[in-house]
C-alpha positions as CSV (number, residue, x, y, z in Angstrom):
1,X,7.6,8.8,14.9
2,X,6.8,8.1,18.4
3,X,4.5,5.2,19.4
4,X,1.0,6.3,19.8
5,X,0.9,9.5,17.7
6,X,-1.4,9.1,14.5
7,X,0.5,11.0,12.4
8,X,-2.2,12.6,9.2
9,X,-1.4,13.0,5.7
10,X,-1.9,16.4,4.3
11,X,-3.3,17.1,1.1
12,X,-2.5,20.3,-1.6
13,X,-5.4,22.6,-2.9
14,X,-4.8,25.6,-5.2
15,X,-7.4,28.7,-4.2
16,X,-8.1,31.9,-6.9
17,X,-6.9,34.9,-5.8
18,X,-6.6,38.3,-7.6
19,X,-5.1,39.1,-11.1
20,X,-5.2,35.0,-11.9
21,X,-2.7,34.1,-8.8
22,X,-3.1,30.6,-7.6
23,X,-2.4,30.2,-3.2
24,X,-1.3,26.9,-2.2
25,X,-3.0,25.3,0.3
26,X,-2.1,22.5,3.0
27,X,-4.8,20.5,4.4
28,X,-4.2,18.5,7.7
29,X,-7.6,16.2,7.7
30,X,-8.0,15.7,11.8
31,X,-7.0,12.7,13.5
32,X,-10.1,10.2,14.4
33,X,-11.0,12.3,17.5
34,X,-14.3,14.0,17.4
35,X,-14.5,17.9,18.3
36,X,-15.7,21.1,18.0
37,X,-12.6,22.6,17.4
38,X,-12.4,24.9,14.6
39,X,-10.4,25.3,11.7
40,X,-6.7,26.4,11.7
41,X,-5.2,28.9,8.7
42,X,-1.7,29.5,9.5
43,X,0.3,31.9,8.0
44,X,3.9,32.4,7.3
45,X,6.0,35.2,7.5
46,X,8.8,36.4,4.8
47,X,11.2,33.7,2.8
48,X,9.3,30.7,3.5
49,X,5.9,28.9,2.9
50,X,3.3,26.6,3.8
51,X,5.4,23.8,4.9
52,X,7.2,25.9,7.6
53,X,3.9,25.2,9.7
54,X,4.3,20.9,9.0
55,X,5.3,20.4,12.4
56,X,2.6,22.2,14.1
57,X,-0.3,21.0,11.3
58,X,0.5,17.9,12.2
59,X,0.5,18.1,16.5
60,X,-2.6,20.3,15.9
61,X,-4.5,18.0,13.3
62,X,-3.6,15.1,15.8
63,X,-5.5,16.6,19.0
64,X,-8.6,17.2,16.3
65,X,-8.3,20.2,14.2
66,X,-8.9,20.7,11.0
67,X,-5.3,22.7,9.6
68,X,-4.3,24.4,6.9
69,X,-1.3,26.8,6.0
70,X,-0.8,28.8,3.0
71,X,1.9,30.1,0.3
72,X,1.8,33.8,-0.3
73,X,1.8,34.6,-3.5
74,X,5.6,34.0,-4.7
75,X,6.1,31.6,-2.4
76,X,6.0,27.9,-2.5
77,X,4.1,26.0,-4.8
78,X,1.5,29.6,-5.3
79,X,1.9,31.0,-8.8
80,X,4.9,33.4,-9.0
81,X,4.4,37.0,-10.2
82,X,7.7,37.6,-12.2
83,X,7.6,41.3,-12.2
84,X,6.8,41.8,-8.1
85,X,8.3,38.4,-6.5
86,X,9.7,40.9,-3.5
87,X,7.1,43.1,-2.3
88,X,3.4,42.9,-2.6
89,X,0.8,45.2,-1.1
90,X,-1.4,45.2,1.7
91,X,-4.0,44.9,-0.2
92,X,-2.7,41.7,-2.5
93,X,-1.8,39.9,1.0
94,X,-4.9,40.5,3.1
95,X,-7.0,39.8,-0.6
96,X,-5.2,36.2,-0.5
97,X,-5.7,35.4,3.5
98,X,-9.3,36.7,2.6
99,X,-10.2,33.6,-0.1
100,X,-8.2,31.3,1.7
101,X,-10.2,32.0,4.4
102,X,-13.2,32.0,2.4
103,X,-12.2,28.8,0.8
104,X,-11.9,27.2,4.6
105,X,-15.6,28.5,5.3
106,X,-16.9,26.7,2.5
107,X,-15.6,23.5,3.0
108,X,-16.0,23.7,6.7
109,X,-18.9,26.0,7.6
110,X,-16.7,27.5,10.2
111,X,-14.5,30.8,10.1
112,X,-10.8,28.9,10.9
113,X,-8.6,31.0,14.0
114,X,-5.4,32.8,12.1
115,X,-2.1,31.8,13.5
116,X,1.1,33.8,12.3
């Protein structure tokens, strides 16, 4: 860790998403720098998860923004669907960015910016 960086701890919430799947959430709390800044969602890509985006949660949360990444359903620490851990629809995807994002509003009174 380089000197004068203020590294901050994330933390793990579970959001309800369709047919009784669970999306991981990391929060990145922002650094002790007051902004305006909204909140960040990003979002992974095939074969990973949530901590793919540590790196940049971190650099982010320590100019002042609020982050958080997601797990897909079937990946990470979300709840796996045995019979469909492949392929999911369109539908199933954009219904768990939708509560994720939902869940973000609530607790932040801000829509967050999408990065993928």
């Amino acid at each position: 860790m380089s000197s004068g960086q203020n590294y901050t701890d994330n933390d793990v919430f579970f959001v309800n998403s369709s047919e009784s799947i669970k999306i991981e959430v990391l929060h990145y709390s922002p650094a002790n720098i007051i902004s305006n800044y909204p909140p960040i969602l990003f979002i992974h890509g095939s074969n990973i998860a949530a901590w793919a985006w540590d790196n940049f949660c971190r650099w982010f949360s320590n100019k002042g923004h609020d982050c958080y990444a997601m797990s897909f359903r079937g990946h990470g620490q979300s709840t796996k669907t045995p019979k469909k851990d492949k392929w999911w629809s369109l539908n199933e995807i954009t219904n768990d960015i939708s509560v994720v994002t939902d869940a973000i509003i609530a607790r932040t009174g801000d829509k967050p910016v999408l990065v993928g």
